[in-house]
N, C-alpha and C positions, 0 to 999 in steps of 0.2 A: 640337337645340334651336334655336330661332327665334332670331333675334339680337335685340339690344333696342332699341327704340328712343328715340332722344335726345331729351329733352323740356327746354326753357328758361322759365324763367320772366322776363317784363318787366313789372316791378310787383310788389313783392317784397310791400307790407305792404296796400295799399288795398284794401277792400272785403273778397273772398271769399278770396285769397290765399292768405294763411297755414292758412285749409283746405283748399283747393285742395291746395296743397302737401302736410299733411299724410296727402291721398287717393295724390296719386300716388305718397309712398314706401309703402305699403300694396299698390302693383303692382308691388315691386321687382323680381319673375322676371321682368316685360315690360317696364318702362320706367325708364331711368338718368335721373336730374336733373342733366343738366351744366352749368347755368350760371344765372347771375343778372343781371338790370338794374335799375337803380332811381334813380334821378337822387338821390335825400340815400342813398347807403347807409350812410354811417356812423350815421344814425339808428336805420334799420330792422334791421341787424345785429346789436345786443344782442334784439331780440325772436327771432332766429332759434332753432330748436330743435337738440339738439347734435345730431341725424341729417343735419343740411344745412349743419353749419357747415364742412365738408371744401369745399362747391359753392361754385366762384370767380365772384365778382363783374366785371364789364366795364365799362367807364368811358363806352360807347355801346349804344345799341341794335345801330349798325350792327359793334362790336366783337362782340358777341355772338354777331351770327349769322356774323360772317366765322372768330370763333375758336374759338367753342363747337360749331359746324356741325352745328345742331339738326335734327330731322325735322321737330320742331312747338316752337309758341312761344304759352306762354299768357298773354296780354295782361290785366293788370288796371291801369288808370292812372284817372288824371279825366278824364271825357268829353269835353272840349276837345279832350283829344291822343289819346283812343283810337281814330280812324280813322285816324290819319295814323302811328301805332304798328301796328297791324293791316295797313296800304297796304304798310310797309316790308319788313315779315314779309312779306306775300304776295308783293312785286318780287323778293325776294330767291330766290324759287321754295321758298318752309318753309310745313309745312300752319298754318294759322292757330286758335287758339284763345282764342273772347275773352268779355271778363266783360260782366253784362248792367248798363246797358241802352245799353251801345254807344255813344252818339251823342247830342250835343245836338238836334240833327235830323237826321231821315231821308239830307236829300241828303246828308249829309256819309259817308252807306257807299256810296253807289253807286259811288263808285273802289274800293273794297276788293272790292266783289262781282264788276267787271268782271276786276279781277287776278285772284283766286282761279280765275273760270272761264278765262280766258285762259291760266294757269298751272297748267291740271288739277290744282288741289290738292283738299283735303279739307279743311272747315269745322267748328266745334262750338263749340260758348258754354255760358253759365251756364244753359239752361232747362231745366234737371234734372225737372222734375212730368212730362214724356213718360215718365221710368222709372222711375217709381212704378207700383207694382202692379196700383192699384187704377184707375191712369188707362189703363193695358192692359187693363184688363178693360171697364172702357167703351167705351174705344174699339174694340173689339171685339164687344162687345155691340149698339151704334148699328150701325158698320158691316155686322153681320149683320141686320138689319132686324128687330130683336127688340121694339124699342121702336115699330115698326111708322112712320108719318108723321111728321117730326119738326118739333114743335110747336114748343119752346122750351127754353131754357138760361139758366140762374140761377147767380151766383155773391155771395156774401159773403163781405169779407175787413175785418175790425178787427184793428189792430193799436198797438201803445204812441203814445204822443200825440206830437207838438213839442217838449211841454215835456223830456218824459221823454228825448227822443234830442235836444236841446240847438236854438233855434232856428238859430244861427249854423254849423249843420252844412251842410258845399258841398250837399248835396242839397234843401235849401230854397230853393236858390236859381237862379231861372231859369235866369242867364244860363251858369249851371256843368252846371245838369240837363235842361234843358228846360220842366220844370213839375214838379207836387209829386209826390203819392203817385200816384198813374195812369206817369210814368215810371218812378219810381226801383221797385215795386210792381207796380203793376196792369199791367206788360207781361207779367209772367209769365201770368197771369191770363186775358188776350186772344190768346196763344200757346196754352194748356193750350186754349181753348176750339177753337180751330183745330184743334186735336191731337184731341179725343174726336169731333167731328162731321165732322171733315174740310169742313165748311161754310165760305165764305168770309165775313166782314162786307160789307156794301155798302154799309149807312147808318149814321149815328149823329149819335143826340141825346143834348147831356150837362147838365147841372146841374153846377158848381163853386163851392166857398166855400172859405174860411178860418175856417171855424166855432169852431179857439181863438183865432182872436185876436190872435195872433202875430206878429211883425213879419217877417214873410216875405213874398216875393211869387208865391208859389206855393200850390194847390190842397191843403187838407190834407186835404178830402172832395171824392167825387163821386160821383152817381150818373148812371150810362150807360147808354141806349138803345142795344139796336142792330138792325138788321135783317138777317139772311144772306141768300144767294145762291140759298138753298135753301127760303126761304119762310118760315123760326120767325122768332122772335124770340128777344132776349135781354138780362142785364142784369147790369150789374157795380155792385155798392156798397159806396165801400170809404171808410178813415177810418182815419187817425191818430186814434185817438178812449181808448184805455185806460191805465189807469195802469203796464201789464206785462203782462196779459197777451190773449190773441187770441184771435179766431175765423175759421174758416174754414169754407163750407156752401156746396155743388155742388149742384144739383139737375137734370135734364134730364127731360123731360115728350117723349110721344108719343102716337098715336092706338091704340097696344098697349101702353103701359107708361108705367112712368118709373123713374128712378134717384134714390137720395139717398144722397149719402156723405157721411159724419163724417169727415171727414181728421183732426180730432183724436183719435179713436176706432180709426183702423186699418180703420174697416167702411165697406162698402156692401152696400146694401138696394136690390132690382133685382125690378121686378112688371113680368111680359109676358104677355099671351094669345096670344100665337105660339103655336102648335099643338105645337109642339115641347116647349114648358113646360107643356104640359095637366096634366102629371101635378103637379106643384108651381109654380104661377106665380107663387109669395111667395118671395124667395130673397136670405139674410143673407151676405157673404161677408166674414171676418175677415182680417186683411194684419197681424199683429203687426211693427211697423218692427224690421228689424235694428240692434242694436247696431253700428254701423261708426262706428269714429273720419274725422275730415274733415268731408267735406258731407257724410256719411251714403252709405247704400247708392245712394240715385238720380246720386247726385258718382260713387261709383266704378264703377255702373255706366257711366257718360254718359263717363267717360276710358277706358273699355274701347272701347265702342263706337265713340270715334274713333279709338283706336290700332288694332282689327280694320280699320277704313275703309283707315288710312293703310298695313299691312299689304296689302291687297287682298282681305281676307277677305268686304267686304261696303259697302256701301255706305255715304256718309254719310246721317243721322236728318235733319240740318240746309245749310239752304244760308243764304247771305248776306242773299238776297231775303227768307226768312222775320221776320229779323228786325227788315227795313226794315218788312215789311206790319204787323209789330206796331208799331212806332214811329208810321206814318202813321196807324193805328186810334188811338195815343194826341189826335196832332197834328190828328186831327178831331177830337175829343174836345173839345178846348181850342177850336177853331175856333166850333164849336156853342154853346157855354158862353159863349163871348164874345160871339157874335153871336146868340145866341137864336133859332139855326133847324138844321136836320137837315141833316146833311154825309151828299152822296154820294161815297161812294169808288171 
């Protein structure tokens, strides 16, 4: 039997955490949870669930890694301190795993990425939509040349308003997050786009407001231009905008097809004249989401596939630099929108 490997958590209650947590005791034959950090634990401690109340807390980060003597350490803190949490993990020679969206700005991981590679570790974050089903199947379908030239990619994401997620929450505010819904949001968004086309962005034109009203100083809609590497174009438009509940609508266009997925539906609807599809070129594919406690099936699969990495069974999905390139896509974003002209990257 493979031995198991030691997984810590730094960041016990913020953000994805506490499901995070509850994905990795759902891998107990591969991974033991031996430790805990969290700067107030006596707060976070009554929320803990009784499967992890045995897992001893440390009074440091650096106590953690020296006594817990973890394989990986997955970082979920306020972005002020999660580079310099993630810097310490990595010096330490412990593979790094961290929550999205990382960083107030970009520069602030370029230390983490240099350690990681300098310290041949192994990387992985919060951008779970690469192991969704349905985002395997596109990006597999694009990459086989089924959609023939690739024209363009369209994304829309509505989700609950300001009001509804409180305005005084750290993520409305610049100086904690970077900017509004396009950070804390729309990264995932601009990673998933990367991920189905394997296209880079080049340029980008954005439109930004505060369309409720709110005493923030952050973007609660946007819409984004962008240009790839590879000649389409594409478009993100997203919005704190409902009273509870969401939308989300994928679409990709080529010179043989296009794609539309329902992500709220489980489906996508995939039309190619590739010669290969002669016989049926209309084609419905249905992904019913598994019931999995935690982040869902894409969480537990996305902690497999870095404990196979860290194992050596396989490579890591994620590097450091990827999740800089989604950050700097944000930070033109906001550039463009301030200055009212088109950012090359």
């Amino acid at each position: 039997m493979t031995e198991k490997l030691r997984f810590a958590q730094a960041g016990v209650s913020l953000m994805h955490a506490n499901m995070y947590r509850d994905t990795l005791m759902l891998l107990a034959d591969e991974i033991d949870l031996v430790g805990f950090y969290d700067p107030d634990p006596e707060a976070v401690k009554p929320n803990l669930k009784p499967d992890v109340q045995h897992v001893p807390f440390f009074d440091s980060l650096d106590d953690l890694l020296t006594h817990a003597r973890p394989d990986a350490v997955m970082v979920s803190t306020y972005l002020k301190d999660m580079p310099a949490w993630m810097l310490q993990v990595a010096e330490a020679g412990v593979h790094v795993w961290g929550e999205k969206p990382y960083a107030v700005h970009s520069t602030a991981l370029e230390p983490v990425a240099e350690a990681v590679r300098r310290n041949n570790l192994h990387f992985s974050c919060g951008y779970t939509w690469r192991f969704n089903p349905i985002a395997r199947l596109i990006n597999k379908t694009w990459a086989d040349g089924l959609l023939g030239k690739p024209y363009s990619i369209e994304f829309r994401f509505l989700t609950s308003s300001v009001a509804r997620r409180g305005p005084e929450t750290w993520y409305f505010s610049r100086a904690e997050a970077g900017g509004g819904i396009l950070n804390f949001l729309g990264c995932h968004w601009f990673d998933l786009m990367r991920y189905l086309t394997g296209a880079e962005i080049a340029r980008v034109a954005a439109i930004e407001a505060n369309v409720g009203g709110h005493d923030i100083d952050v973007e609660d809609a946007a819409a984004v231009s962008l240009a790839f590497d590879n000649g389409m174009i594409g478009s993100l438009h997203a919005g704190y905008f409902t009273s509870g509940d969401g939308e989300i609508s994928i679409g990709l266009r080529g010179s043989d097809g296009w794609i539309k997925w329902e992500v709220d539906q489980g489906c996508c609807t995939i039309k190619s004249e590739h010669p290969e599809w002669a016989g049926a070129p209309l084609r419905r594919f249905d992904f019913p989401s598994a019931q999995v406690p935690g982040y869902g099936p894409e969480g537990r699969a996305s902690i497999q596939a870095f404990a196979a990495a860290i194992r050596g069974e396989r490579s890591s999905r994620y590097k450091v630099e990827e999740i800089i390139t989604s950050l700097r896509i944000i930070e033109a974003a906001h550039e463009s929108a301030a200055q009212g002209r088109t950012v090359t990257l």
